[in-house]
C-alpha positions in Angstrom: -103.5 6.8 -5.1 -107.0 5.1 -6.0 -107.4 2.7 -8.8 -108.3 4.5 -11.5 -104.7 7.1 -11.1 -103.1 3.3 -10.7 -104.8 2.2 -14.1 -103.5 5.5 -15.7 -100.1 4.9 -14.2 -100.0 1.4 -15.5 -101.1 3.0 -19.2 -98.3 5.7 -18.8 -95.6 2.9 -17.5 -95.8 0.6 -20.0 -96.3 3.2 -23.0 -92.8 4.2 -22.0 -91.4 0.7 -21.6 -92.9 -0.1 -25.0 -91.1 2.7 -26.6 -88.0 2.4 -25.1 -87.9 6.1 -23.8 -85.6 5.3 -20.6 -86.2 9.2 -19.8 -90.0 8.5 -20.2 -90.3 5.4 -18.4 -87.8 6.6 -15.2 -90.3 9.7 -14.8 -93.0 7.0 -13.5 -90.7 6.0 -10.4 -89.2 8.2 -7.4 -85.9 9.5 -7.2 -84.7 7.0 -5.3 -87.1 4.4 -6.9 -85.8 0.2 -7.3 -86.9 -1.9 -10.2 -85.7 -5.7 -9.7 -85.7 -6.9 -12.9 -86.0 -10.9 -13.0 -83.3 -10.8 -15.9 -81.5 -7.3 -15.3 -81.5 -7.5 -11.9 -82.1 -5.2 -8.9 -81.8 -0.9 -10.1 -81.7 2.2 -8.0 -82.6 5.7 -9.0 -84.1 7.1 -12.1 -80.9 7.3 -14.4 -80.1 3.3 -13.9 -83.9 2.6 -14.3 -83.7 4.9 -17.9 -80.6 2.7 -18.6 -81.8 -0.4 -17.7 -85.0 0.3 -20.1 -83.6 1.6 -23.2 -80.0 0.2 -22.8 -80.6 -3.2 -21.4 -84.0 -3.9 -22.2 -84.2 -2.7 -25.9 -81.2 -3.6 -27.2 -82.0 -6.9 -26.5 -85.7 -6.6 -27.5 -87.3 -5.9 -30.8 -91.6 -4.9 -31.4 -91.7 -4.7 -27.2 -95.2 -5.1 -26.0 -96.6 -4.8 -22.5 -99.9 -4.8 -21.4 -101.1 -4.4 -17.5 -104.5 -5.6 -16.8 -106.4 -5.9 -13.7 -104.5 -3.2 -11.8 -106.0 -2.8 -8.2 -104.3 -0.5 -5.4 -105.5 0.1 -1.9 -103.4 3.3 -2.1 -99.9 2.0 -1.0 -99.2 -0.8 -2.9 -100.7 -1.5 -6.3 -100.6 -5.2 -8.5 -101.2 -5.8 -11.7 -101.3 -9.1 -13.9 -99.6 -8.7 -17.6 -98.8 -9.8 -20.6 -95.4 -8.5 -23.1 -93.9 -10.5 -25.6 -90.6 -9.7 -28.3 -88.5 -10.7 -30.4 -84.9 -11.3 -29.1 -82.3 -9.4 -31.0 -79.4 -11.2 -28.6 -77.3 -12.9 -31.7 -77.4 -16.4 -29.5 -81.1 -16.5 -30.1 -81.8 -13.3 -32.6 -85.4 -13.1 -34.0 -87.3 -15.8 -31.5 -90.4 -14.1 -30.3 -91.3 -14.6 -26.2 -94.6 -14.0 -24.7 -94.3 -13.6 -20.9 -96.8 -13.8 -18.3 -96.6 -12.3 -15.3 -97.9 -10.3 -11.8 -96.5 -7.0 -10.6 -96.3 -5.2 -7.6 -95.9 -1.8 -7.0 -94.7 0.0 -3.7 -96.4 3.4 -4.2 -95.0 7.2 -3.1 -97.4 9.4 -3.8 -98.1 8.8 -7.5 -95.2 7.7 -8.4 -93.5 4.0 -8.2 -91.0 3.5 -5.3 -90.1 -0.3 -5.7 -91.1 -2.5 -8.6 -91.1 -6.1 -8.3 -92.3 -8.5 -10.8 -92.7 -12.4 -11.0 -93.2 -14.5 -14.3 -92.4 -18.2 -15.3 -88.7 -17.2 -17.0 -88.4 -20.8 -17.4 -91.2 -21.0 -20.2 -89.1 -17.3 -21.2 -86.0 -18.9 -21.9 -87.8 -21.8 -23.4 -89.2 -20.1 -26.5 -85.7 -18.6 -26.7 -84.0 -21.8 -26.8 -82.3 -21.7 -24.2 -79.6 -24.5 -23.7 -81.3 -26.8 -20.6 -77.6 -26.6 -19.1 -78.0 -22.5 -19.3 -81.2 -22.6 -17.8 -80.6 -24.9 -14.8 -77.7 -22.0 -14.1 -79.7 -19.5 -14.5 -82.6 -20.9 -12.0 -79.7 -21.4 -9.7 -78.6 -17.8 -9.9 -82.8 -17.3 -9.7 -83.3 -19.4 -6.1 -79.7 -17.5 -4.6 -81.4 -14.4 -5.2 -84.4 -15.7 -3.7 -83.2 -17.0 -0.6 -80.7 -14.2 -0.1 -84.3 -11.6 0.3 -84.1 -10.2 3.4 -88.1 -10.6 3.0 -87.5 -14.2 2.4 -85.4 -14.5 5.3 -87.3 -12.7 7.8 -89.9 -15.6 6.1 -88.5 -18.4 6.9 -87.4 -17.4 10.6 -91.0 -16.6 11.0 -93.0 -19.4 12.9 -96.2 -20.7 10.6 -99.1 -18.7 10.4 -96.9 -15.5 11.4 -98.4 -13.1 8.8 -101.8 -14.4 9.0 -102.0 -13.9 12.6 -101.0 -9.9 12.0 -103.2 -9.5 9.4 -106.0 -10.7 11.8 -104.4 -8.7 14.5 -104.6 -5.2 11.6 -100.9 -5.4 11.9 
């Protein structure tokens, strides 16, 4: 996949996730696809993506926006920096509007996603929520157990300094 099928990707992906068409928004990924959500969690296959979407996602969210900018791809693996924002219809903090900023990667099959991975500040999320400081400290525990538990974090941190780098350099 080149750049511009990324960008039109992107457009088609968060159309869907604007929507709240699970079906829709599923139909961007493989079969066997993973979104790891940094709220939902970690979801396998196009049904529990659909689910997580429009039965997680938007019954929790109100006037979902999502905008991808900046997509680049070097065929395999495409990133994108974004910006969404909604009004929370959980009764706890029902009609507080969130604007989230964040960076996505996408592990590419063909021209469809295989693995979604996103990272934005939930702290600042949770923040314009009003989010109880006690709640959040739990929830950025949960946050750093999930991180640490990453087999690509592991594999990280049993990695001497300079590890990557030194494949990179090496084209491996």
């Amino acid at each position: 996949m080149n750049s511009p099928d990324f960008n039109r990707l992107l457009a088609r992906f968060t159309a869907a996730a604007e929507t709240g068409d699970g079906a829709r928004f599923a139909a961007c990924f493989t079969e066997d696809a993973v979104y790891h959500d940094y709220i939902y969690g970690p979801h396998t296959g196009r049904a529990e993506i659909a689910e997580m979407m429009q039965g997680l996602f938007h019954r929790d969210a109100a006037d979902y926006r999502w905008e991808m900018f900046d997509g680049v791809c070097d065929g395999n693996m495409g990133y994108a920096w974004s910006l969404s924002s909604f009004t929370s219809t959980v009764p706890e903090y029902a009609g507080a509007k969130v604007v989230i900023d964040g960076m996505s990667r996408f592990v590419l099959r063909g021209d469809l996603v295989a693995e979604y991975r996103e990272s934005v500040n939930g702290g600042v999320a949770m923040s314009q929520l009003g989010v109880a400081p006690d709640r959040m400290a739990g929830v950025m525990r949960r946050w750093s157990r999930w991180l640490g538990e990453r087999p690509e974090t592991q594999a990280y941190l049993a990695s001497p300094p300079g590890a990557h780098a030194a494949a990179r350099m090496r084209g491996g």
